[in-house]
N, C-alpha and C positions, 0 to 999 in steps of 0.2 A: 504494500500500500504506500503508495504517495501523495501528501496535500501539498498542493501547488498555488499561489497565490493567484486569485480573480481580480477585476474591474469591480468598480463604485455597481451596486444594485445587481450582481451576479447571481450572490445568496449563492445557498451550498449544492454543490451539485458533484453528483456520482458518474464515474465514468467505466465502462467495463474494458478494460484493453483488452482481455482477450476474448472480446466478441469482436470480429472484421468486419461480421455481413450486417449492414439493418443498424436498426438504431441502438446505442451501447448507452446512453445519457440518459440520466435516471435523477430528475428535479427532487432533493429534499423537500416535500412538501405532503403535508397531510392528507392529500387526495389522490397520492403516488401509495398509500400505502397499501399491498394487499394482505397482507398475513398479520396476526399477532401472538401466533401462538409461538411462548413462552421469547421469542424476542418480536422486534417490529422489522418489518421485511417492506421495502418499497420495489415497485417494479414502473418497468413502461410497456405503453401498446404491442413492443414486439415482444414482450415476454422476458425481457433482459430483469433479472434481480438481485436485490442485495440485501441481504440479512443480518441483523444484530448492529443494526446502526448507531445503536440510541447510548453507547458508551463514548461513539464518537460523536455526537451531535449534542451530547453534555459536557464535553470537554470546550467542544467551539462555541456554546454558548458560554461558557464559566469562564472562557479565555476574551471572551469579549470579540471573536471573529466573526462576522457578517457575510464576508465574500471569501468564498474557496473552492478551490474542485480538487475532490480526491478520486486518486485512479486506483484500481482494482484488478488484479490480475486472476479473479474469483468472484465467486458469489458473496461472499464472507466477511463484513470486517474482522481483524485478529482479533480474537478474546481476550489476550494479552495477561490479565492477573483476573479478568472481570471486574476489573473495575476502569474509571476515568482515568487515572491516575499517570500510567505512563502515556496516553495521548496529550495530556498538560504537559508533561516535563517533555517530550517532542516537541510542542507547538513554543514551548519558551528559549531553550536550547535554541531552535530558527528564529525568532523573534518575531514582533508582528512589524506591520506597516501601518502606519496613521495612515488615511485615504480622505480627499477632499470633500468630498458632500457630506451633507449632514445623515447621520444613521437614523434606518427607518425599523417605527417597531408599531407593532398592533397595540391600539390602548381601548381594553376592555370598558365599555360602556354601561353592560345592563347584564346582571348577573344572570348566567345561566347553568343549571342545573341537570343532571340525568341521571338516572337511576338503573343498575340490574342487577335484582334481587338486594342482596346485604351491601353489593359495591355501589360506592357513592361518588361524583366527582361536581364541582361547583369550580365557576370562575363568574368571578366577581371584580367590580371598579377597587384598582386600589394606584396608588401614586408610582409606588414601584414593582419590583415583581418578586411575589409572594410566595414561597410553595410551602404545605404543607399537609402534614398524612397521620391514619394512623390503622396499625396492623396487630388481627388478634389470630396469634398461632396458638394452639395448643400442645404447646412444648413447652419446656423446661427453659432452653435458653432463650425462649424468643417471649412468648407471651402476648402482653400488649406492650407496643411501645407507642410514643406520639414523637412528632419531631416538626418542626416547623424552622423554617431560615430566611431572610430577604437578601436576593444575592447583591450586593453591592462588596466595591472595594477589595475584589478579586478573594472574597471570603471562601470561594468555591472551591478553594486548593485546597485547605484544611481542613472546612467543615464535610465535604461531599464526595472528593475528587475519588481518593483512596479506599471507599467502600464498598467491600465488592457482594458482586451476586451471589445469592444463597441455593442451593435444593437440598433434597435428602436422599438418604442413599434407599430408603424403599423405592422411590420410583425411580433408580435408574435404569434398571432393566428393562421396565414396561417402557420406557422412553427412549432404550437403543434398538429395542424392536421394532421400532419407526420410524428407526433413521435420525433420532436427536439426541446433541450432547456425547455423541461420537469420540469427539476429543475431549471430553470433559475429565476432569480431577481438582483434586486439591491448592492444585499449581493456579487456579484460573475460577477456583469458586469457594465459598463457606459450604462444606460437607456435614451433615447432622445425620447421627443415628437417631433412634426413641428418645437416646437421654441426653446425649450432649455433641458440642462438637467435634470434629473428626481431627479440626487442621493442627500440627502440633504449634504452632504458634498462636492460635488462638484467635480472637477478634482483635480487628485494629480503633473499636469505638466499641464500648458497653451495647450501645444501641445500633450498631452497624446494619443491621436489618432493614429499621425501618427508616435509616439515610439512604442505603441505597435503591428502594423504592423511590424516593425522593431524585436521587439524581438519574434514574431512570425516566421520572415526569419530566423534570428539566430537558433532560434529551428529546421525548416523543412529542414535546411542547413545541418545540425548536422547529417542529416542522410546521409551525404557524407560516412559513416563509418568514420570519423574525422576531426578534426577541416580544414578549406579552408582557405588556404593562398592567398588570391587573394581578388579583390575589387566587391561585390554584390549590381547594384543598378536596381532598381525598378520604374517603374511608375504603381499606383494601386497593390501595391504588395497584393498576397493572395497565399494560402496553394495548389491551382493549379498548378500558374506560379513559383512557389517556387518548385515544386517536376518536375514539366518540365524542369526547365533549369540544376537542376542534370542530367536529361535524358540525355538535350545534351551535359554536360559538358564529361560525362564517356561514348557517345557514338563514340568518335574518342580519340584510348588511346594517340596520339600525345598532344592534347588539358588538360593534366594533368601528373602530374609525383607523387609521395610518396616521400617524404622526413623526415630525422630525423631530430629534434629540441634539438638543446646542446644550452641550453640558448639564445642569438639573434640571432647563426647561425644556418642556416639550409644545409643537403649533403640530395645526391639523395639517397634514401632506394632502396630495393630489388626490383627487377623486379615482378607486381601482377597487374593483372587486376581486377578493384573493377566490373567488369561483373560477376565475379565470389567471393561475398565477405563471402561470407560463409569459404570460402578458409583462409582468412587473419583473422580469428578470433580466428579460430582451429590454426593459426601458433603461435607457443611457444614462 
C-alpha cells in the first residue's frame, strides 16, 4: 500500500493497481460502500473492492488529511497490529502538506436518529466533532464500558490511535469457514477466551474495547466525503449502524449543510449535494 499526496477537494480515494482492465478507482464515500460484515468494504460499478478501510480512514481523519489517494496492490488494507496506530506514525514520519483552500467538512444541522433492535446510532448539531459509545459484553474483561472524546488538537494519537480490534476465539472457526480472519492472530487483534485475555501483553487502555469501536466510527464516518461537525453517539456501535446513519444523515439535504473551516470558524460552502459526490471531488 501506498498514500500518495492529492489536489485541494480530491478527498480520499482508493486505487487498485493490480486491476489493468475497467475501472480500478474506488471514491471513499459512504454510498461506495457495499459490505459491513465485520469490516466496511467499499466497491465501484465494475466490481473492483477494498476491504477493512476504516483503520485507514481513522488515521486520515485523526491526522487531519483531506486529500489523498492510496494505491493497493489487493483487495485488503494491511491489518497491520489492528489498530490506527502504525498508519499515524507513516502519515507523520512523511509529513503532511498545508494546501491553499479553505477545508471543507459537513456540519450537522438537525439530529438524526436510527434504530436496529438494541443498536442505537444519533448524530446530532454540535460545534465540533463529537464521538461517542457505549458496549455491553458479557464477559469478564469487557462488560460495559462508555467512552466519549472531541477530536481536536491531534488528541487522536493517544487517546484512539493505538486500540486495537477485538474477537474471541469461539468464533474463529465458524469465521475461517467463510473465508474470514484468514490471517488473523494475536499479532493484529485482542484475542479473548470465556474468561480472559489471550495477548500476553495484555491491553494497551483499561477500556481498549470500547475506544476502538470508537475509532472504528471515526473511520466509517470519514466517508461522509469529510470530516462531520456535529456530535456521533452510539449504543453497540458497529460498521453497519455507522454507514446507516450517513444514509440518513444525507438523505434529507435540510439535515446537513458544507461548510468552510478558517481556523475555529466555520461559513456555509457552495451549494452540492453529497447524493451526488462524485460531483464534489472533480470540483477544482
Amino acid at each position: 500500500m501506498t498514500i500518495r499526496p492529492a489536489c485541494e477537494n480530491n478527498g480520499i480515494v482508493f486505487i487498485r493497481t493490480d486491476i489493468t482492465e475497467g475501472d480500478n478507482i474506488i471514491p471513499a464515500l459512504w454510498n461506495h460502500v457495499v459490505d459491513t460484515q465485520l469490516c466496511t468494504v467499499i466497491g465501484n460499478q465494475n466490481g473492483a473492492t477494498i476491504g477493512t478501510i476504516e483503520h485507514l480512514m481513522s488515521a486520515l481523519r485523526g491526522c487531519g488529511i483531506d486529500n489523498a489517494v492510496v494505491e493497493l496492490d489487493g483487495g485488503e488494507v494491511p491489518i497491520m497490529d489492528g489498530s490506527a496506530d502504525p498508519f499515524v506514525r507513516m502519515i507523520d514520519q512523511a509529513g503532511i502538506m498545508a494546501q491553499v483552500m479553505p477545508r471543507r467538512a459537513i456540519k450537522v444541522l438537525k439530529e438524526v436518529t436510527i434504530k436496529d433492535g438494541p443498536k442505537k446510532a444519533r448524530l446530532s448539531p454540535a460545534e465540533g466533532s463529537v464521538f461517542a459509545g457505549a458496549i455491553d459484553f458479557n464477559h469478564p474483561e469487557i462488560g460495559t464500558q462508555c467512552y466519549q472524546t472531541e477530536l481536536v488538537n491531534g488528541n487522536f494519537r493517544h487517546d484512539l490511535a493505538e486500540c486495537r480490534t477485538f474477537g474471541f476465539l469461539k468464533d474463529v472457526a465458524l469465521m475461517r469457514k467463510h473465508g474470514l480472519a484468514l490471517g488473523g492472530s494475536m499479532d493484529n487483534a485482542i484475542v479473548l477466551d470465556k474468561k480472559s485475555v489471550l495477548n500476553p501483553e495484555g491491553l494497551r487502555h483499561d477500556d481498549e474495547f470500547i475506544r476502538h469501536k470508537i475509532l472504528d466510527a471515526v473511520g466509517d464516518l470519514y466517508l461522509a466525503g469529510g470530516q462531520i461537525l456535529g456530535a456521533y453517539e452510539a449504543n453497540r456501535p458497529g460498521h453497519a449502524i455507522n454507514n446507516d446513519i450517513l444514509k440518513a444523515l444525507f438523505a434529507d439535504q435540510s439535515n446537513w449543510e458544507i461548510v468552510e473551516i478558517f481556523g475555529d470558524e466555520t461559513v456555509p460552502a457552495y451549494e452540492a449535494s453529497l447524493a451526488e459526490p462524485e460531483k464534489i471531488l472533480a470540483t477544482a
